[in-house]
C-alpha positions as CSV (number, residue, x, y, z in Angstrom):
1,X,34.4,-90.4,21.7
2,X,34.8,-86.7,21.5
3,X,33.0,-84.8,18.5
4,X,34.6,-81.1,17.0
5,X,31.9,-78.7,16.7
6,X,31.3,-77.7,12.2
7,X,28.7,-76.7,10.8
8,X,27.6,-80.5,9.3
9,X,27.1,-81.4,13.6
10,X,25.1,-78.1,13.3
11,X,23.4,-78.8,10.6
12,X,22.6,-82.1,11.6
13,X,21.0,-81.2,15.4
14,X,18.8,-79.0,13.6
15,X,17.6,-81.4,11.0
16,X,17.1,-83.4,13.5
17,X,14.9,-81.4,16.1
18,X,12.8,-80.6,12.6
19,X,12.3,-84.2,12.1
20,X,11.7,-84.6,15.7
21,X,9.2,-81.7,15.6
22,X,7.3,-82.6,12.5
23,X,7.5,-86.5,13.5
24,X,5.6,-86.2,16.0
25,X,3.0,-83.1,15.4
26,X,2.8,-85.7,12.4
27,X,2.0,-88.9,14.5
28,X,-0.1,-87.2,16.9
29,X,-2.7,-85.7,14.8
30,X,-2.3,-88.9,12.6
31,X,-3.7,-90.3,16.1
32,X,-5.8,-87.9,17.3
33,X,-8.1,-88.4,13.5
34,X,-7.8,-91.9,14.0
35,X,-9.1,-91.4,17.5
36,X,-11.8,-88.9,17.6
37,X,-13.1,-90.6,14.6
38,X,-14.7,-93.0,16.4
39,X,-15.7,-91.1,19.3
40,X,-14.8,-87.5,20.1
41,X,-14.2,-87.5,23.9
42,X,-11.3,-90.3,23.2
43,X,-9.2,-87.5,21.6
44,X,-7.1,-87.3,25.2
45,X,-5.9,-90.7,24.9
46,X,-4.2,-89.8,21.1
47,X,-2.8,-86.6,22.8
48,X,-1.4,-88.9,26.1
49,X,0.2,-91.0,23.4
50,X,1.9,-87.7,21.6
51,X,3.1,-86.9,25.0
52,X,4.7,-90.1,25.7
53,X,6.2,-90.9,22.1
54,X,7.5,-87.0,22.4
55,X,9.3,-88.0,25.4
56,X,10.8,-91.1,24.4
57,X,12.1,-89.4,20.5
58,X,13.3,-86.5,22.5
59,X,15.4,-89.2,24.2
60,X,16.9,-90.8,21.4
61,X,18.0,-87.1,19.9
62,X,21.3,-87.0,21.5
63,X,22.2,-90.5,19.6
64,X,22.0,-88.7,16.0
65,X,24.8,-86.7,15.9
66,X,27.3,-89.5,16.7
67,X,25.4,-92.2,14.4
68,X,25.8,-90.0,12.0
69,X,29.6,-89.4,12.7
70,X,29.9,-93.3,13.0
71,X,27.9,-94.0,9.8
72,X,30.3,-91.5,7.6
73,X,33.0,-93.6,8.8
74,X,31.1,-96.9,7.6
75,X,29.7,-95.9,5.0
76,X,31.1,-93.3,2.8
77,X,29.5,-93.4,-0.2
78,X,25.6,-93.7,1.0
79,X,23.5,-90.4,1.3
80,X,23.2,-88.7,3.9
81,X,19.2,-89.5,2.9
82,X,20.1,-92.9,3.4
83,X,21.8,-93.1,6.2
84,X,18.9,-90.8,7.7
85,X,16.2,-93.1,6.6
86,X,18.8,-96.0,8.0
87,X,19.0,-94.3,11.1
88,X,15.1,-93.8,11.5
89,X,14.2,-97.4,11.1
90,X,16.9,-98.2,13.7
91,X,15.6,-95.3,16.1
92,X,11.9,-96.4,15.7
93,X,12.6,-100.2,16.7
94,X,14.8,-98.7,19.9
95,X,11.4,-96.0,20.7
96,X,9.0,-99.2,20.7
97,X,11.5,-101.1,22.2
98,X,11.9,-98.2,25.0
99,X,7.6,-98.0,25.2
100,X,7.4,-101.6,25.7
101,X,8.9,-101.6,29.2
102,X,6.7,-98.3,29.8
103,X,3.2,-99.3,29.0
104,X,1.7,-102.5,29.6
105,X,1.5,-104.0,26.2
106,X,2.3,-107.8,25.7
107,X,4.2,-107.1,22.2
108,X,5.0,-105.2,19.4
109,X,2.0,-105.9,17.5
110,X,0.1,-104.4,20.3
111,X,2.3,-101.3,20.1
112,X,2.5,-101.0,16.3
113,X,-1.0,-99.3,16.0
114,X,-0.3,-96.5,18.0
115,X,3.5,-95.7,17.0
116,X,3.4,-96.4,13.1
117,X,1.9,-93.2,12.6
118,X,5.2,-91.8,13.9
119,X,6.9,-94.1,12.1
120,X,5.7,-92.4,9.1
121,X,5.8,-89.4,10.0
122,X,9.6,-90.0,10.0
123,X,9.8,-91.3,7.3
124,X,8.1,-88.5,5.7
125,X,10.3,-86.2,7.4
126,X,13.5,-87.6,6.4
127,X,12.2,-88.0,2.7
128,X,11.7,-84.1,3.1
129,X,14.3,-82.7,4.5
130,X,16.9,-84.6,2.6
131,X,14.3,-84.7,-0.6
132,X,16.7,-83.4,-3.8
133,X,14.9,-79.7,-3.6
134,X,16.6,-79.6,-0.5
135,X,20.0,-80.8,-1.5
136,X,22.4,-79.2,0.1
137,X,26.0,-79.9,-0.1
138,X,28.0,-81.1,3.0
139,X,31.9,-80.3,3.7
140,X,33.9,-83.1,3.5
């Protein structure tokens, strides 16, 4: 499946390397509080974790522009808020899915902990950049 070039695909990449940006600045100093709260010196392991999550996300990145593509095909009447928040849910249970066989954690549980703060983040990100003072009108 071949994708033409507008300015909605534009738009689009760069909302989503925002959200990938602010997701995880977001989830790592989430982490590295959390962290260093108990005991300073354990601030490397929250900044190993950023590393890691930042590698998987930036993974999943090339899957957005055709979801989205796909999903206006689906579903033409949701927001494109919706189908961004639809789209981070799915995205986050593929990530932890994608950590699971990279760290040695028994399950998701385990995980959860140390990728709901990007998880949030996310969410948070999505809620911003597609928020109603930021409404901007797509081509149809």
């Amino acid at each position: 499946m071949t994708l033409p070039y507008t300015t909605a695909n534009y738009s689009t990449i760069t909302r989503t390397f925002v959200l990938w940006l602010l997701s995880n600045v977001g989830g790592t100093l989430w982490l590295l509080l959390d962290f260093a709260y108990e005991r300073l010196n354990d601030y490397p392991i929250a900044l190993m974790v950023g590393l890691t999550a930042a590698l998987i996300s930036l993974a999943i990145v090339p899957l957005v522009v055709p979801f989205f593509a796909l999903m206006s095909r689906l579903q033409t009447d949701w927001s494109r808020r919706t189908v961004a928040l639809t789209g981070i849910v799915l995205f986050f249970l593929l990530a932890n899915h994608l950590l699971l066989g990279l760290i040695p954690l028994e399950s998701v549980t385990d995980l959860l902990p140390f990728s709901l703060p990007y998880g949030i983040a996310a969410v948070l990100g999505v809620l911003w950049l597609y928020g109603p003072a930021r409404h901007v009108a797509t081509p149809r």
